[in-house]
C-alpha positions in Angstrom: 0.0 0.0 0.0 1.4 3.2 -0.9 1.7 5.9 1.7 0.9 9.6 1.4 2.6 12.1 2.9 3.4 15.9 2.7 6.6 16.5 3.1 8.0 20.0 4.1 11.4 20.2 5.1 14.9 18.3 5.0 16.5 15.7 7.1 14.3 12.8 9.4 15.0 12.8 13.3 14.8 9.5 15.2 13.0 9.5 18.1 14.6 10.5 20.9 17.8 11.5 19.3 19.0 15.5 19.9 17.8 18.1 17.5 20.6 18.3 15.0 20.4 22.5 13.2 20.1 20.1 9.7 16.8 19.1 10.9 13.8 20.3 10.3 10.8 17.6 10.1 8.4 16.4 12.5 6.7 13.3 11.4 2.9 12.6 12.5 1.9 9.3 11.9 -2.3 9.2 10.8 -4.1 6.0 10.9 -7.7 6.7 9.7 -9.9 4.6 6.8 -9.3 6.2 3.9 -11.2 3.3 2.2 -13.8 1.1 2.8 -17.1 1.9 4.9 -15.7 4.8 6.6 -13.4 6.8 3.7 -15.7 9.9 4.0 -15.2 10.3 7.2 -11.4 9.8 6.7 -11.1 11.8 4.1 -12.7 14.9 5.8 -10.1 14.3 8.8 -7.3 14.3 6.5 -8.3 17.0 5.2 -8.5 18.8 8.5 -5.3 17.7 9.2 -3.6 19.2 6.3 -5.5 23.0 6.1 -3.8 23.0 10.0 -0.4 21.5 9.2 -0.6 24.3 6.5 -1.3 27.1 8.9 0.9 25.9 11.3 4.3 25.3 9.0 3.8 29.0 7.2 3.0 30.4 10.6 7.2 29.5 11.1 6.7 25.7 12.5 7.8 24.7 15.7 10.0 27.9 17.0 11.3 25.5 20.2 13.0 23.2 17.8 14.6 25.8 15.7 11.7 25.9 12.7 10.9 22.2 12.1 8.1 22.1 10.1 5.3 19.3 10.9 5.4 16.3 8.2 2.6 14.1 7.7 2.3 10.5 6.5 -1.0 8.7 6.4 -1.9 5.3 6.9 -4.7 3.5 5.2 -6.7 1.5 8.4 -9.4 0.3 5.7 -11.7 0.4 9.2 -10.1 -3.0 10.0 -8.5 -3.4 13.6 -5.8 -6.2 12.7 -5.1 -3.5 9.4 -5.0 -0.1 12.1 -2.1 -2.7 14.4 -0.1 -3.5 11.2 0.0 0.1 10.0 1.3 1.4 13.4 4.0 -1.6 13.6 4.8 0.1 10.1 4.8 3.6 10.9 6.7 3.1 14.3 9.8 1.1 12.8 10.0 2.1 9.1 8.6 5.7 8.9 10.1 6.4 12.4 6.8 8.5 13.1 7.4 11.1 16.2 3.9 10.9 17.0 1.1 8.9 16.0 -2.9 10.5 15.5 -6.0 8.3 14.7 -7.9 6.1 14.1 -11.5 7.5 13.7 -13.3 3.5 14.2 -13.3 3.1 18.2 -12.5 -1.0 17.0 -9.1 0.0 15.1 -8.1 2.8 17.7 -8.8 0.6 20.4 -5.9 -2.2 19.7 -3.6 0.6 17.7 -3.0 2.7 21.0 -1.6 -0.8 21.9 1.1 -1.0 19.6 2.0 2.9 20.3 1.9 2.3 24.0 4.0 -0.9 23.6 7.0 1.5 21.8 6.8 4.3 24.0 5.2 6.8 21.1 2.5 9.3 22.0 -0.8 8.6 20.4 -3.1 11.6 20.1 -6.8 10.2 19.6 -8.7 13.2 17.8 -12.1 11.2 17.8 -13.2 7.4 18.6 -15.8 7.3 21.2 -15.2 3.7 23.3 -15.0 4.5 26.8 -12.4 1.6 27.1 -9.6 3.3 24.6 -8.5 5.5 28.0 -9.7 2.8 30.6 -6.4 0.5 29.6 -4.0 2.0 32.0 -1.8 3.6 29.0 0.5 6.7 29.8 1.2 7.4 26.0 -2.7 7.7 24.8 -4.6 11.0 25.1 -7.9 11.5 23.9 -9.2 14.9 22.4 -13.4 14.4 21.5 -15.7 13.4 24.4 -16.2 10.0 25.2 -19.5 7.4 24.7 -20.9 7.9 28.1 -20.4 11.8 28.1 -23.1 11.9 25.1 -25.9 10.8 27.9 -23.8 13.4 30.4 -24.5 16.5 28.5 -27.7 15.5 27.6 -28.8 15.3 31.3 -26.5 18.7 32.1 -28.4 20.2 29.0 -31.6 19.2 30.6 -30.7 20.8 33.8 -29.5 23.8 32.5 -32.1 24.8 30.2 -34.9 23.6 33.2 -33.1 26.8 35.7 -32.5 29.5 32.6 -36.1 29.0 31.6 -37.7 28.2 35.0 -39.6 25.0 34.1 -39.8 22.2 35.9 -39.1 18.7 34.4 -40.1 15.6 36.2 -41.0 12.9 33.8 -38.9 11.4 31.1 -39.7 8.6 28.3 -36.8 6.9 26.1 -37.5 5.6 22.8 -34.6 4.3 21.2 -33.7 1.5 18.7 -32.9 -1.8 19.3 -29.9 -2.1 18.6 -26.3 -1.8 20.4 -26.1 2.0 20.1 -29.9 2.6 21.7 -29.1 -0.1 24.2 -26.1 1.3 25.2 -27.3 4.6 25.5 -30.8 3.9 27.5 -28.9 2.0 29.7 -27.0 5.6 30.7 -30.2 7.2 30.5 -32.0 5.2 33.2 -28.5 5.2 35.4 -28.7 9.0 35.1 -32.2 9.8 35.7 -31.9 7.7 39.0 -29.4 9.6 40.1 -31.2 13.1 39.4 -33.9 11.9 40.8 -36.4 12.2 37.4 -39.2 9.5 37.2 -38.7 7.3 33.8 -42.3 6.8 32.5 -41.4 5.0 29.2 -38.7 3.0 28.7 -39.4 1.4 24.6 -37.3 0.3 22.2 -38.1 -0.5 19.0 -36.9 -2.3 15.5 -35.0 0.7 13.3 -36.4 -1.1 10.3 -40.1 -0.7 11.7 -42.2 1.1 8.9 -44.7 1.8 11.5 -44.2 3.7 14.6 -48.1 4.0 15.9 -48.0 1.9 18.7 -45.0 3.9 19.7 -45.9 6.7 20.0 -49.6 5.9 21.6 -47.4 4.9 24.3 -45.3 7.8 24.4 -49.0 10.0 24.3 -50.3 8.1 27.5 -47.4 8.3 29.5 -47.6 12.0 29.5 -44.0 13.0 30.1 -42.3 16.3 30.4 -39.0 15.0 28.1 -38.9 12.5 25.4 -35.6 11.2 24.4 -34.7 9.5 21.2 -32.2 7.3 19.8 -32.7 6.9 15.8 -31.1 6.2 12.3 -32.3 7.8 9.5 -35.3 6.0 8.4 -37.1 5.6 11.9 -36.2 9.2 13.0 -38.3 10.8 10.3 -41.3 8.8 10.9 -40.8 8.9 14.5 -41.2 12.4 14.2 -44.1 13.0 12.2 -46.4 10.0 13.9 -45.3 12.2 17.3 -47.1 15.1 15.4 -49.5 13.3 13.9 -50.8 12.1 16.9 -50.3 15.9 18.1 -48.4 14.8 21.3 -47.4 17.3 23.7 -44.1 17.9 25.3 -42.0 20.2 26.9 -39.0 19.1 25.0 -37.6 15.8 22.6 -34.4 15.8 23.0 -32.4 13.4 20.4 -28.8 11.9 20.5 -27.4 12.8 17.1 -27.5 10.0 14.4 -30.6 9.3 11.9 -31.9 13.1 13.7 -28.4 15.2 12.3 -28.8 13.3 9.2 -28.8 16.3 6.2 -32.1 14.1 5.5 -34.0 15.0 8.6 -35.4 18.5 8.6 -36.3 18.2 4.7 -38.5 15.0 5.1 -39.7 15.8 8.8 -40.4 19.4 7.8 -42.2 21.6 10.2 -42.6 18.8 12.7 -38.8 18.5 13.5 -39.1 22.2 14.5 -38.4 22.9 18.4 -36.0 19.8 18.3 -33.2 19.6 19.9 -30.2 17.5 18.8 -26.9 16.6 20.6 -23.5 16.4 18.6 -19.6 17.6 18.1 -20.1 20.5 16.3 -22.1 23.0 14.2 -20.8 25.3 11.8 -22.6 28.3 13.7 -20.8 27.5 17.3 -20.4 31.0 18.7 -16.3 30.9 19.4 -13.3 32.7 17.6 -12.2 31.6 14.3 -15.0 29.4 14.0 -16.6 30.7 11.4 -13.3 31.7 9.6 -11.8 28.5 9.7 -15.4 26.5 8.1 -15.4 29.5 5.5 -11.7 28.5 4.5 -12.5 24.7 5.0 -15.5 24.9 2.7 -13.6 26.7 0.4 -11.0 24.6 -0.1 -12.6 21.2 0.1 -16.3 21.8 -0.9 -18.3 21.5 2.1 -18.5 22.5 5.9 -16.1 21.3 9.1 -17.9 18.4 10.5 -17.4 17.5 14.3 -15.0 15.0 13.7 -12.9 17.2 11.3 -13.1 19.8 13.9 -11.3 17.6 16.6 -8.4 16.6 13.8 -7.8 20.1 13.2 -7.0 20.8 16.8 -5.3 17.6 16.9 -2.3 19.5 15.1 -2.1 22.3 17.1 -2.4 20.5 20.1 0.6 18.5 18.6 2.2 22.5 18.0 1.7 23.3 21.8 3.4 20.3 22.7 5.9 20.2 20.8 6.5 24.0 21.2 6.8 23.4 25.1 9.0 20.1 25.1 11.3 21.4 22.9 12.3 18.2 22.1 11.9 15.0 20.1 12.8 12.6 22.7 9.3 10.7 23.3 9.0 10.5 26.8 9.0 14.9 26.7 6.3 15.2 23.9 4.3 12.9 25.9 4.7 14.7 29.7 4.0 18.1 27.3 0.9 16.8 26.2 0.0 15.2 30.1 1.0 18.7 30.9 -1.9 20.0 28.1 -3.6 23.2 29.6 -4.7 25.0 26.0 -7.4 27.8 25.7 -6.9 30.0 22.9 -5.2 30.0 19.6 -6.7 28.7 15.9 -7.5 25.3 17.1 -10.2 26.1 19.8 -13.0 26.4 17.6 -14.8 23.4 19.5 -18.2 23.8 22.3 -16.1 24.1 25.3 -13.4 26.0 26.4 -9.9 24.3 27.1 -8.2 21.3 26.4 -6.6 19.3 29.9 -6.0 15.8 29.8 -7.1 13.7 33.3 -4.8 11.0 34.4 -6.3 8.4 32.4 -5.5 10.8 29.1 -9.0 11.7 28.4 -9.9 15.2 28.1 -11.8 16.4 30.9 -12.9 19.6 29.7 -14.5 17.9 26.4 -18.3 18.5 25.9 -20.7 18.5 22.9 -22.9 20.9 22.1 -26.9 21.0 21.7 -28.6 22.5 18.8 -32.3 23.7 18.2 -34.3 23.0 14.9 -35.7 26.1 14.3 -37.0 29.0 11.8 -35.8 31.8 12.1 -36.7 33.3 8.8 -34.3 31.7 6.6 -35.9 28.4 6.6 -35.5 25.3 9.3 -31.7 25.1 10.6 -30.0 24.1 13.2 -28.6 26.3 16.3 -26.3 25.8 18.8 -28.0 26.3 22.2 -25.6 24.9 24.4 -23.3 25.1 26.3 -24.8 28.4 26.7 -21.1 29.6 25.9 -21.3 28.6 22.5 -25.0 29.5 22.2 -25.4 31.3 18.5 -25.2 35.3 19.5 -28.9 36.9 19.4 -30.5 33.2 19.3 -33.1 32.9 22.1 -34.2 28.9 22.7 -37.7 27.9 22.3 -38.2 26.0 25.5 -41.0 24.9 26.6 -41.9 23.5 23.6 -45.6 25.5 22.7 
């Protein structure tokens, strides 16, 4: 398989070896599919990856190490584990990689970080969800997006949040979700968490996602009278979940969904006016309300032909995390890049365009200050679109929330 990389500068440093003045490269090492079922996804974080490299080598590179400019060389996982473990074995020991990023597909990071724990090179996780990639005890692994269990966190904090700002009481909650291992997963959060805030689950149903009729459903969902519905869907089953609910005109305060089949680009077309009021978790929208956001998604779209998504978000700030550390270890001996990125406190600069407002890795290399953001289906007068909301932070400026729902 041949390997891609963009190469600015002259002479390769081994890890740990002095910085010599001939040198000038720092290599990054991406594992992420860039064929197969995932490629689009890859493709957008590679993408990411280079518009930031870019910025960051023409800004002057890494000043600490006398101008190196950042190098990098990308790996094909194919969304296959046992391919993601070879690929690292390969970019460790041939390409002589100072730090490794990847691997988007929670299954390939998960025995990757592995290999890159096994060698002593750091391994910057942009974006793979499993809980268990920082519950392994590693020292080299650091993750960057929010993990699975947080989803169900911020949905719960959102709850809270909105219930003071808008002084309305929520009590009762009903989960719908599909079947599978994703609505299973998360319900089983959901009921944990409304235990322990003390909200009374009135409706706990899932359902088939292939289901072409969600009646039954929703008649449930109608005489259980909650306050709060929440949702897990794919595409299919969250459009007709959403017009049988207004079919059926059932009232809520809020329906609060978990991202997937409701932040499909399909959603607000075929749901129409009875998606509006919604409100949506996920990584990222293009109208967050923080610095050089909307900057860095105009240049983005311009050069690649569509908006930042969440996940190209977090590889963009992958590199200048990457920068910081590098900047502050001054060094290319492994075992200082990785205390410099332990020792992770950043605020400002291009990279933090993301919902929340530092980057600080915990013990376990997960970053604690990591949070997604909410967004509101609404119109506004330019048609349904969505809005952040939340963390109130990030909330779109002059953007008042519609909650209760009327």
């Amino acid at each position: 398989m041949s390997t891609l990389a963009v190469t600015v500068g002259l002479t390769l440093t081994l890890p740990g070896a002095p910085l010599l003045a001939a040198d000038k490269v720092v290599k990054i090492g991406n594992i992420i599919p860039l064929s197969g079922p995932s490629a689009t996804v890859g493709e957008q974080g590679k993408n990411a990856r280079e518009m930031a490299v870019a910025e960051i080598n023409a800004a002057g590179g890494i000043a600490s190490l006398g101008g190196a400019k950042l190098e990098l060389v990308y790996a094909d996982s194919e969304s296959k584990p046992e391919k993601g473990v070879g690929e690292a074995e390969r970019l460790i020991n041939t390409e002589k990689v100072n730090v490794l990023t990847g691997c988007w597909n929670s299954s390939v990071t998960y025995p990757t970080t592995a290999v890159a724990e096994r060698y002593g090179v750091p391994f910057l996780v942009p974006v793979s969800v499993a809980d268990k990639i920082t519950e392994q005890g590693f020292k080299n692994v650091f993750r960057i997006a929010a993990k699975d269990s947080w989803w169900t966190r911020d949905q719960f904090s959102f709850i809270k949040d909105m219930s003071a700002e808008f002084n309305t009481e929520i009590k009762k909650l009903a989960f719908v979700y599909e079947n599978g291992d994703w609505g299973q997963g998360i319900a089983g959060n959901w009921v944990k968490l409304a235990k322990a805030a003390g909200y009374e689950v009135v409706l706990n149903e899932p359902y088939p996602s292939t289901t072409t009729d969600l009646s039954p459903v929703v008649q449930k969902i109608k005489r259980s009278r909650p306050d709060v519905l929440m949702m897990v869907s794919n595409a299919a089953d969250a459009i007709l979940l959403t017009n049988t609910l207004a079919e059926y005109r059932v009232r809520l305060k809020a329906l609060i969904s978990s991202g997937g089949g409701h932040a499909d680009p399909s959603f607000i077309q075929a749901a129409g006016k009875s998606a509006r009021y919604l409100f949506d978790i996920v990584e990222w929208e293009t109208d967050v309300n923080k610095p050089g956001a909307r900057e860095a998604n105009e240049k983005y779209k311009k050069q690649y032909g569509q908006n930042l998504t969440g996940e190209a978000v977090d590889a963009y700030l992958a590199m200048y995390i990457i920068k910081d550390a590098l900047e502050r270890a001054a060094s290319l001996d492994p075992e200082k890049i990785r205390q410099a990125l332990a020792d992770t406190q950043l605020s400002d600069g291009p990279g933090m365009i993301v919902g929340y407002d530092k980057v600080v890795f915990d013990e376990k290399g997960q970053n604690k200050e990591a949070s997604l953001v909410m967004v509101q289906i609404n119109d506004i007068g330019n048609g349904l679109e969505r809005i952040t909301v939340w963390p109130k932070s990030a909330r779109r400026v002059g953007y008042t929330p519609v909650f209760p729902k009327p």
